[in-house]
C-alpha positions in Angstrom: 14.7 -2.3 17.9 15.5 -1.6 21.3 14.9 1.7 23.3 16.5 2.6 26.6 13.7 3.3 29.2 15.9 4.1 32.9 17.2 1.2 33.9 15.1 -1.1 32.0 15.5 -1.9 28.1 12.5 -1.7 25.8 12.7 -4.4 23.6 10.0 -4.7 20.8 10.9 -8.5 19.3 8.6 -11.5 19.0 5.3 -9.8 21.1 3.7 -6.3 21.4 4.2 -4.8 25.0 1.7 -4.5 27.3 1.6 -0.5 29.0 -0.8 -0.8 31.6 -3.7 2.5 32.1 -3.4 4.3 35.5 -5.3 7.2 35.8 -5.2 9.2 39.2 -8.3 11.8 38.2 -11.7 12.2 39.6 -12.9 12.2 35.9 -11.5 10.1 33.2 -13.9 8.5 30.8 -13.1 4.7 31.8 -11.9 4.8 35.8 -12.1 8.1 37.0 -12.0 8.2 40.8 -11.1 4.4 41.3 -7.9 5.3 41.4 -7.5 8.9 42.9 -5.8 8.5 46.2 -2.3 7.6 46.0 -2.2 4.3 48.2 -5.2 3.1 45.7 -3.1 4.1 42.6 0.1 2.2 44.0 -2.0 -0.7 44.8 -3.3 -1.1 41.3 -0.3 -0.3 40.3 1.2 -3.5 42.3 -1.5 -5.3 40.6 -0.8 -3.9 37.3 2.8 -5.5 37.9 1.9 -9.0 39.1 -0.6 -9.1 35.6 2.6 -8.7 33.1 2.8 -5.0 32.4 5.7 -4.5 30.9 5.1 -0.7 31.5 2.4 1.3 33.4 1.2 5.1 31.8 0.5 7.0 35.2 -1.6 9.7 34.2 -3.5 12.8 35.9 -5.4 15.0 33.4 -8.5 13.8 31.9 -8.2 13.4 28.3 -11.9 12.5 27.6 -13.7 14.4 24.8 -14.7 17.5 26.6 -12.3 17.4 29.7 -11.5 20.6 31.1 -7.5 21.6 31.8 -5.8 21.0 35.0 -3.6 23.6 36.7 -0.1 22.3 36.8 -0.2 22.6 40.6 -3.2 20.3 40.7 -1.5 17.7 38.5 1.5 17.7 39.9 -0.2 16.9 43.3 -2.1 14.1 42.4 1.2 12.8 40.4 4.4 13.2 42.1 3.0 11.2 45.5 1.8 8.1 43.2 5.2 8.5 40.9 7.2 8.7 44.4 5.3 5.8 45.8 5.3 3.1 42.8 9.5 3.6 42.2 9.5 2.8 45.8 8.1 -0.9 45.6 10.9 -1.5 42.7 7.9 -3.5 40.9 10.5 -4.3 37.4 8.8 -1.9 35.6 9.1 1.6 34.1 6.7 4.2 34.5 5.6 7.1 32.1 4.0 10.1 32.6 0.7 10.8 30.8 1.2 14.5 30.4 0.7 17.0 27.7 2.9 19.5 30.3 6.6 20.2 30.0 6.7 21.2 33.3 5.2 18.5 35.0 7.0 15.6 32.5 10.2 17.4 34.2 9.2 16.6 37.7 7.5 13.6 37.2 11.4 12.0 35.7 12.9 13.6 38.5 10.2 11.6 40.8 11.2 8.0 39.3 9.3 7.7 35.9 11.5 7.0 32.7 9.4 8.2 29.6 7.1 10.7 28.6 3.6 10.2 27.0 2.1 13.2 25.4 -0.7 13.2 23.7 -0.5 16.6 22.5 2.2 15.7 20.2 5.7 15.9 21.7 6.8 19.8 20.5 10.0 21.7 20.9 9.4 22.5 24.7 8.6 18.6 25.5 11.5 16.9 22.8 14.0 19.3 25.2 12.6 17.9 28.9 13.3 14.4 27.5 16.8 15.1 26.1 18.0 16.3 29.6 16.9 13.6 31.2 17.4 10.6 28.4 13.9 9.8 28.5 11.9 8.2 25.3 8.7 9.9 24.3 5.4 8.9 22.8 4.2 11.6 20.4 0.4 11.0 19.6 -2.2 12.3 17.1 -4.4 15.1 18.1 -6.9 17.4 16.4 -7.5 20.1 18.3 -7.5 19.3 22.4 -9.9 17.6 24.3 -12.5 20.2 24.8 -12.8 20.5 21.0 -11.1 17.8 20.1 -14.5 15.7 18.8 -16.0 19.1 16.7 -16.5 18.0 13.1 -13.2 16.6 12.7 -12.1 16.9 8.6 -9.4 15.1 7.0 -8.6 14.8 3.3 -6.5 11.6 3.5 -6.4 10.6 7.4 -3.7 8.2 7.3 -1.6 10.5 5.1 -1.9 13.6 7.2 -1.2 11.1 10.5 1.9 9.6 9.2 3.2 12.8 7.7 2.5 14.2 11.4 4.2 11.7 13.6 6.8 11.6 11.0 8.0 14.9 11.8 7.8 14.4 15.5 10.1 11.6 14.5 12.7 14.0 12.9 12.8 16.4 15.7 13.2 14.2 18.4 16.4 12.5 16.6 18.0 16.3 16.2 17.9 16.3 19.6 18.9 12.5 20.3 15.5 11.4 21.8 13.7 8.1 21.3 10.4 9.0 19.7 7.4 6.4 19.9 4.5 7.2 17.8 0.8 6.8 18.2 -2.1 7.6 16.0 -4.4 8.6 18.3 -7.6 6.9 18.1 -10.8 8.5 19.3 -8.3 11.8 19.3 -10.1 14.3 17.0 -11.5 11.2 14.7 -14.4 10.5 13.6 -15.7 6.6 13.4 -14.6 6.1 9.7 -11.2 7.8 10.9 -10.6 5.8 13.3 -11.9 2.4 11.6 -9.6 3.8 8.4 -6.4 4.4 10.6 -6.8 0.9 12.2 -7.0 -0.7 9.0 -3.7 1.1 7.7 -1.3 1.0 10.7 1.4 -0.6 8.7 1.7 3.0 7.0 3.0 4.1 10.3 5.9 1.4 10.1 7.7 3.9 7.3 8.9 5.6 10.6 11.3 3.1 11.8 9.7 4.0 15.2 7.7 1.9 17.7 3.9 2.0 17.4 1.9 3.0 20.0 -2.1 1.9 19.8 -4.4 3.0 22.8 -8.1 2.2 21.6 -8.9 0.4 25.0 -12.6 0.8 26.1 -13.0 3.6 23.7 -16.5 5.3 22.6 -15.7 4.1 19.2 -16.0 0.4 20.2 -19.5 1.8 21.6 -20.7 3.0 18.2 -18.9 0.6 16.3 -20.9 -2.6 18.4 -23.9 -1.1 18.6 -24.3 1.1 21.8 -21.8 -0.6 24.7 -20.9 0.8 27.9 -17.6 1.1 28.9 -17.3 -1.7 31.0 -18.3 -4.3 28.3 -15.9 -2.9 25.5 -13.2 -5.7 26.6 -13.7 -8.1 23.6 -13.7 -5.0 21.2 -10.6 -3.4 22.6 -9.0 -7.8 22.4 -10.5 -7.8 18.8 -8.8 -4.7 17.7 -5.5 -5.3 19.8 -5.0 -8.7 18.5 -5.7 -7.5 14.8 -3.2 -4.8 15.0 -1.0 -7.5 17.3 -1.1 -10.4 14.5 -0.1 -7.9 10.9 3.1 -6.8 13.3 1.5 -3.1 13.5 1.7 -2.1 17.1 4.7 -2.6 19.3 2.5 -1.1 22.4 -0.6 -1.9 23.6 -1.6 0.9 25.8 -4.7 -0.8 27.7 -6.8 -1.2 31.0 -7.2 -4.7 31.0 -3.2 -5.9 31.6 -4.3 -9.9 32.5 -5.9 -9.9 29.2 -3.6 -8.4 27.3 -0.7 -10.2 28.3 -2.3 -13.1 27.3 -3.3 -12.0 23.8 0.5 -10.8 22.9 2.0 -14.3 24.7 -0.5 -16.1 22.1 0.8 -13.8 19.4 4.3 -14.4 20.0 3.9 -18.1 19.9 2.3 -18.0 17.1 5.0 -15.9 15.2 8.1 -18.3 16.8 6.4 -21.1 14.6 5.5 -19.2 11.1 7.5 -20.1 9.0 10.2 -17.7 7.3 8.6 -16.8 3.6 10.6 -18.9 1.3 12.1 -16.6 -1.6 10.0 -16.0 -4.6 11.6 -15.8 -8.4 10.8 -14.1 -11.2 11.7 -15.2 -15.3 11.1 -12.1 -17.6 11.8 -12.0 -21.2 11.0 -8.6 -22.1 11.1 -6.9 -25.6 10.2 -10.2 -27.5 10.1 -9.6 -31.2 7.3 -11.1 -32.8 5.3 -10.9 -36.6 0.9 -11.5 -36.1 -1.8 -10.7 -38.2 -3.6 -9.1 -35.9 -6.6 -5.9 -36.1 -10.4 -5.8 -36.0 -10.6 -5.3 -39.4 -9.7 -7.4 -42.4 -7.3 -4.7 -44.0 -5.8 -4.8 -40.5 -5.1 -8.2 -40.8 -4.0 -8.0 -44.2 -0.2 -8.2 -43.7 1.6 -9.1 -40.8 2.5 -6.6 -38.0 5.5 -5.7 -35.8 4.8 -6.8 -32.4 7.1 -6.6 -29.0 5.8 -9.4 -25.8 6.9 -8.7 -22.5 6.0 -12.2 -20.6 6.6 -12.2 -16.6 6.5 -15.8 -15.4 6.6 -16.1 -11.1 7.7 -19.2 -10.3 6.2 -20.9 -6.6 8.5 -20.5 -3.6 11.5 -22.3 -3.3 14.1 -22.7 -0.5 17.4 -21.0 -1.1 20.1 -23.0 -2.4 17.7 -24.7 -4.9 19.2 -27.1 -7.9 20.6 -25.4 -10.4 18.9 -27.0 -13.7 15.5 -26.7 -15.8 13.9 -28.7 -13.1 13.3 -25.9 -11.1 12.6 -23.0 -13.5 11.3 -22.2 -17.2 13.4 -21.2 -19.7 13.4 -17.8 -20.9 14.4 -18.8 -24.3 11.4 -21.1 -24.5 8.9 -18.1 -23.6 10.3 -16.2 -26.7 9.7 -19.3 -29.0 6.3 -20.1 -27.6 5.2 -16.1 -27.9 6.9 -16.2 -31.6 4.9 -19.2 -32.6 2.0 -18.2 -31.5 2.3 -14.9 -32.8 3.0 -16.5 -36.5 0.6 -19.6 -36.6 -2.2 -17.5 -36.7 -5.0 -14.4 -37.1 -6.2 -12.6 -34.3 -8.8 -9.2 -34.0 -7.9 -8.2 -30.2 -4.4 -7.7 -29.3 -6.2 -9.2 -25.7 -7.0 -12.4 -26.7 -3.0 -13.1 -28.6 -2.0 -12.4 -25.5 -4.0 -14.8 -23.6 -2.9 -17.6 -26.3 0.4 -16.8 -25.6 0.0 -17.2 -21.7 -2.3 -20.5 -22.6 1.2 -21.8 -24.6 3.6 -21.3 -21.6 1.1 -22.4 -19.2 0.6 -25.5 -21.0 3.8 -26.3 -23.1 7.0 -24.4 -20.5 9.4 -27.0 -20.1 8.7 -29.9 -23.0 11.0 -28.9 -25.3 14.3 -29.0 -22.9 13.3 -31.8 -20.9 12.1 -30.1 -17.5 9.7 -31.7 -15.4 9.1 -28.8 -13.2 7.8 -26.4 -16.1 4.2 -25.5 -15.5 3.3 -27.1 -12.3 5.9 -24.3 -11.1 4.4 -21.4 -12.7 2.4 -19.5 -9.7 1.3 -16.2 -11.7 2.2 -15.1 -15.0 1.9 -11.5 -16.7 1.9 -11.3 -20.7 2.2 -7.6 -22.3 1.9 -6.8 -26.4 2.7 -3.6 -27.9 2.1 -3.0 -30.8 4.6 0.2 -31.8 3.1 1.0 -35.2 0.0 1.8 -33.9 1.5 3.9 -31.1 3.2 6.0 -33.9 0.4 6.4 -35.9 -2.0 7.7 -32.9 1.1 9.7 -31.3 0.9 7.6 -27.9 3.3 6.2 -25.8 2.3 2.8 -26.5 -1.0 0.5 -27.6 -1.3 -3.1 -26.6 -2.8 -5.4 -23.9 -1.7 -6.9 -20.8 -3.4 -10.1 -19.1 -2.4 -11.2 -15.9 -3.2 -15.2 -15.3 -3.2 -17.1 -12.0 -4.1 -20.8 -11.7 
């Protein structure tokens, strides 16, 4: 997928992208102050550049747990001038706004940055400021806002309530033709186990068909998930996490302080994805619905006459590339899974449905093939699934169905 950014072209292929942190605030949790005049912010922004960023976040309101609001004057102030001075160098490299602010996302595009990241969660007001001037936006996660943001945060399913969320913010901003990015929101109104549970689940976010955000850099979860670290030693926590997220394809956008670093994690990553290797296809045999006559029951009147049985057997076969030969070699034969259920079924007595069905799964295992000649047969078998029903019984007791299932894997 590729999203239009200004001038510049998002594209979100073979590596995450790295969107360089640059707060202009006296108080933000990681930097605050280092970067609060603008010729320091334009310089790290330079910096930022000359690391690999492939975008830089320009921020200035505190988002810290706690954090007090900002007039819009105020932000605007400490904005506009650093906005103003970055497009000036032409460094290659769009800019967003950090802003939760309508008002100040509007000045700040008209200043020279090209997207909008909000962490309050993109609304009406926001979605329409980013239509008018064809501008992307990240919608993030939040509970609450940063002054309460951290107070006994309750979820019943986190990752359900987060996708369902961004999902929404999805829909809106494609009424209005807008490029929504999502983000989860880490350390925003989540407790550790949130977090830690979100992290673990990102892919659920990829049922959006929109770019993933992930901004856990130098967080105070890293702190209380490592034991009690300041915020200038999280670095190998925030790598450990990014890479994680970078390697199972579940972030397209690292949001982070560190660029150097970063831009070295997601070069490794994409070098490593240029040589896997394309998952070759997978095939299935089924012979469903298999008709077979076993004396079968725990007790001896049970067993007394021969029952009506139906086996479902499920053979997956190990990879093979496409265009593979079209004979026995490659395959089993679903005719021989009925016979070799059948025979089993009739050659003798059994008390637990369970165990005739692992007999029958011992027979394919050990027998697919012989009769027609393949040489392939069992050393091609990768998993295998055997159900039996047994329909009288399901009558008698008024149920659906009664029977076993085994599932065997060499």
């Amino acid at each position: 997928m590729d999203v239009a950014c200004g001038t510049h072209t998002l594209a979100f292929d073979e590596r995450p992208l790295v969107m360089g942190v640059l707060n202009v605030t006296p108080d933000s949790f990681s930097d605050g102050g280092l970067y609060e005049t603008p010729d320091r912010a334009i310089e790290h922004a330079r910096r930022m550049a000359a690391e690999g960023a492939d975008l830089i976040d320009v921020g200035a309101e505190s988002t810290r747990p706690g954090a007090a609001p900002v007039e819009l004057t105020d932000e605007l102030e400490r904005l506009l001038p650093v906005i103003e001075g970055i497009t000036g160098l032409d460094l290659g490299v769009p800019l967003s706004v950090d802003t939760a602010k309508p008002e100040a996302a509007d000045h700040a595009l008209a200043a020279g940055a090209s997207m909008i990241n909000d962490v309050s969660g993109a609304g009406e007001a926001m979605l329409e400021v980013a239509a008018r001037h064809g501008a992307p936006v990240i919608a993030m996660h939040m509970r609450g806002e940063p002054r309460t943001m951290q107070h006994a945060p309750r979820y019943d399913d986190v990752v359900t309530e987060i996708r369902d969320y961004l999902s929404a913010r999805v829909t809106a901003g494609r009424r209005l033709g807008v490029h929504v990015l999502v983000d989860p929101g880490i350390g925003f109104g989540k407790t550790l186990e949130h977090n830690l549970e979100l992290l673990a689940n990102l892919h659920a976010l990829r049922d959006l068909a929109a770019p993933v955000v992930l901004g856990v850099s130098r967080k105070s979860f890293l702190d209380r998930l490592l034991g009690g670290l300041p915020v200038e030693e999280r670095l190998a926590g925030t790598l450990s996490v990014n890479a994680w997220a970078a390697a199972l394809d579940a972030a397209d956008v690292l949001r982070v302080h560190d660029v150097r670093e970063h831009r070295q994690l997601a070069e490794s990553i994409a070098a490593l994805r240029r040589y896997r290797r394309a998952a070759a296809p997978r095939r299935r045999v089924l012979a469903r619905g298999i008709p077979c006559r076993c004396r079968v029951g725990v007790t001896a009147k049970e067993r007394a006459e021969p029952q009506d049985l139906l086996v479902d057997v499920e053979v997956s076969l190990a990879p093979a590339g496409l265009g593979a030969r079209d004979n026995l070699d490659t395959t089993v034969d679903y005719a021989e899974l009925a016979a070799r259920a059948q025979a089993v079924a009739a050659r003798d007595e059994y008390r637990l449905v369970e165990t005739l069905a692992e007999r029958i799964a011992a027979a394919i295992t050990t027998d697919a093939g012989s009769r027609t000649g393949g040489t392939a047969g069992p050393k091609r078998i990768e998993s295998l699934r055997v159900r039996v029903s047994k329909p009288g019984a399901a009558r008698e007791l008024g149920v659906a169905e009664v029977g076993a299932e085994i599932d065997w894997r060499p």
